[in-house]
N, C-alpha and C positions, 0 to 999 in steps of 0.2 A: 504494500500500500504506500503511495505517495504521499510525502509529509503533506502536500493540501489536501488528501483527500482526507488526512489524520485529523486535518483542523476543522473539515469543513463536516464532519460528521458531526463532532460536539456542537459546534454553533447551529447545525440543524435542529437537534434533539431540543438545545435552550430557545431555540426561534420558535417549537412548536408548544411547547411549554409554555412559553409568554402568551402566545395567541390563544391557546386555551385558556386559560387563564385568564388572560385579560378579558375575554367576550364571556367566559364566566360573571367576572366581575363589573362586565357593563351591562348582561342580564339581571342584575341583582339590583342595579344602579338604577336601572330602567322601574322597577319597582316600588311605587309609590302609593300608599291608600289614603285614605283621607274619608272619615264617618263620626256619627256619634257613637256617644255611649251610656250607659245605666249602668248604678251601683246598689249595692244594701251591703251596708256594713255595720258590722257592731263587733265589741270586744268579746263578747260571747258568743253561742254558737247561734247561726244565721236562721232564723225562721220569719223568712218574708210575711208580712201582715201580722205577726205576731209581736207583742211589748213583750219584754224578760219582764217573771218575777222579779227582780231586782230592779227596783226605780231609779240607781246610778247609771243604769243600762238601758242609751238609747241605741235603737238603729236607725242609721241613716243614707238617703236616698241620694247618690248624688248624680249630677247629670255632666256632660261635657263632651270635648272634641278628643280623636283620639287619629294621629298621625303614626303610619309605620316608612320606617325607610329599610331597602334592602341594601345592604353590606357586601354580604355576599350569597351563594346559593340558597342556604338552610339559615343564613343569619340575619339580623333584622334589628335594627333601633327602633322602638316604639316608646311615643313620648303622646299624655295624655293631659288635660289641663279642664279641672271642673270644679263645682262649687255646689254647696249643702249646706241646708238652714234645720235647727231645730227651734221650736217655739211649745214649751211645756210653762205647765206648772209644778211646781214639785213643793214637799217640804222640806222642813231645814234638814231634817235627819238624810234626807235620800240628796242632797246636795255632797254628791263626794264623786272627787273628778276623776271617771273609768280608765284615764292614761297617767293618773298617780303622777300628773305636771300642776295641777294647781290647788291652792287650800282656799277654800272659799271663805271659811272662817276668820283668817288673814288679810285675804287678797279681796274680800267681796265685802267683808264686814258682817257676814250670815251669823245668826244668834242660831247657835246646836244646843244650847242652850232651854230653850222654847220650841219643842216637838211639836205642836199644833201648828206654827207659823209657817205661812205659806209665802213663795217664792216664784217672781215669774223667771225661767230661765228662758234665755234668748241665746241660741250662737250660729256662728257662718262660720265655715270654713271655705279655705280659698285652698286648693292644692293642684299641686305638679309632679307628675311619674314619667322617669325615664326610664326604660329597661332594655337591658339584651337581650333580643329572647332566639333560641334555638327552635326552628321548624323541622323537624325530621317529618317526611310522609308515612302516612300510616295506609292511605289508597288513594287514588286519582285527586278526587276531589275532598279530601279531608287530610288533616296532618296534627299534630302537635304542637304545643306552644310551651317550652318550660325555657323561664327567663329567671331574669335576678336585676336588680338594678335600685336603685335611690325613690324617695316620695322627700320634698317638701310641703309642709304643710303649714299656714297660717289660719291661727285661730283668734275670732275676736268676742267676746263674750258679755252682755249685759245683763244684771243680776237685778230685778225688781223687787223692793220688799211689798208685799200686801199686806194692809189695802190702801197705806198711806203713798203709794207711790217711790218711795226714796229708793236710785236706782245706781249702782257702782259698775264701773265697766273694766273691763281688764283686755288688756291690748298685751297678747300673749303671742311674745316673738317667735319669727320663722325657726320652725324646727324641723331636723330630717332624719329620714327611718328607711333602716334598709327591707328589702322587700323579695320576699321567693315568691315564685309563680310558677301554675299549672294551668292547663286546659286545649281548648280542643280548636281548632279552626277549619271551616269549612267551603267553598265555594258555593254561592245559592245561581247566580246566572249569568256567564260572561266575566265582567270586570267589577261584580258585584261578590261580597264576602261577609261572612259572620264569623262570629267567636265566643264562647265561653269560656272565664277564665278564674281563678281562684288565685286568690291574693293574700300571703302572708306578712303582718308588717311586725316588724321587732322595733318598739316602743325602745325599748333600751337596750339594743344590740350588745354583746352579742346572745342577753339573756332570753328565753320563752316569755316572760310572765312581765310587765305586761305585753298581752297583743291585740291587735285586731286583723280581724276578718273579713273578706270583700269577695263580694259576689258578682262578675261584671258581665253584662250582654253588649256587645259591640258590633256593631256593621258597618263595611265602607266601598268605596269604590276603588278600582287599582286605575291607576294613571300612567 
């Protein structure tokens, strides 16, 4: 063999490499969704239409936009961005905050003191999830989603006392929580797609306790 045919073989094998490779990665590039989404989460275990015994234990509805980018073949940045209100009454006793981040006794001025006294709670939350998620196919038109990635969350919170009105607000700084994820993705027609997904968030990584739970239905279009 002649020393160029010695060199021109490797820079073949690397030339076909690239080009796969690269048109791998401009297939992947190429893929873009863009849809809403639905949530129900609660720190305990999730029964949509259902209040926990436990009056610290709300669940909540949240709605929003959910963007995926593809990477590469089976890989994918998915970043979601939505918002959720609660508006209860509670009493003083069942005032105790399910992410064990604020004391209302402190921070709200709540008398625990006075078991009959009643409380309007008011909160919004504003949040942001990034994640990586891995697609492996499962058949044609359905595959898997198991991801991992970041949730910022801001929390803003108004505390009412009843029935005299006197009301304290707590401006409860951006905070962030890492997040496992499972579920399922599927094709419904063309450039159209669904997903179900289960969301695990560690409150104070890298401990279990506390967490929350989320339950998410999403649809989007591929671009």
């Amino acid at each position: 063999m002649t020393p160029s045919k010695r060199v021109m073989q490797p820079a073949l094998v690397l030339a076909l490499l690239f080009v796969s490779g690269g048109s791998e990665i401009a297939e992947a590039a190429s893929r873009f969704s863009v849809g809403p989404y639905a949530s129900v989460s609660s720190t305990k275990e999730i029964k949509p239409g259902e209040e926990s015994s436990e009056e610290s234990v709300t669940q909540r509805t949240t709605y929003g936009l959910r963007v995926g980018i593809g990477l590469m073949r089976f890989l994918s940045l998915d970043v979601k961005v939505g918002v959720n209100e609660v508006d209860q009454t509670k009493k003083s006793v069942a005032l105790r905050d399910e992410f064990d981040e604020i004391n209302f006794e402190e921070d709200a001025n709540v008398d625990t003191n006075d078991p009959d006294a009643e409380y309007r709670y008011q909160e919004s939350q504003k949040l942001g999830v990034a994640k990586f998620v891995f697609r492996p196919r499962l058949f044609r038109m359905v595959w898997l989603n198991l991801g991992a990635g970041v949730r910022a969350r801001k929390r803003d919170l108004t505390i009412t006392e009843k029935p005299n009105g006197t009301k304290e607000t707590i401006d409860d700084p951006i905070k962030f929580h890492a997040v496992a994820a499972a579920g399922v993705g599927f094709r419904l027609l063309g450039s159209f797609t669904g997903s179900i997904d289960y969301d695990f968030y560690f409150i104070k990584f890298p401990e279990t306790e506390p967490h929350e739970q989320e339950v998410t239905v999403s649809f989007g279009v591929e671009i």
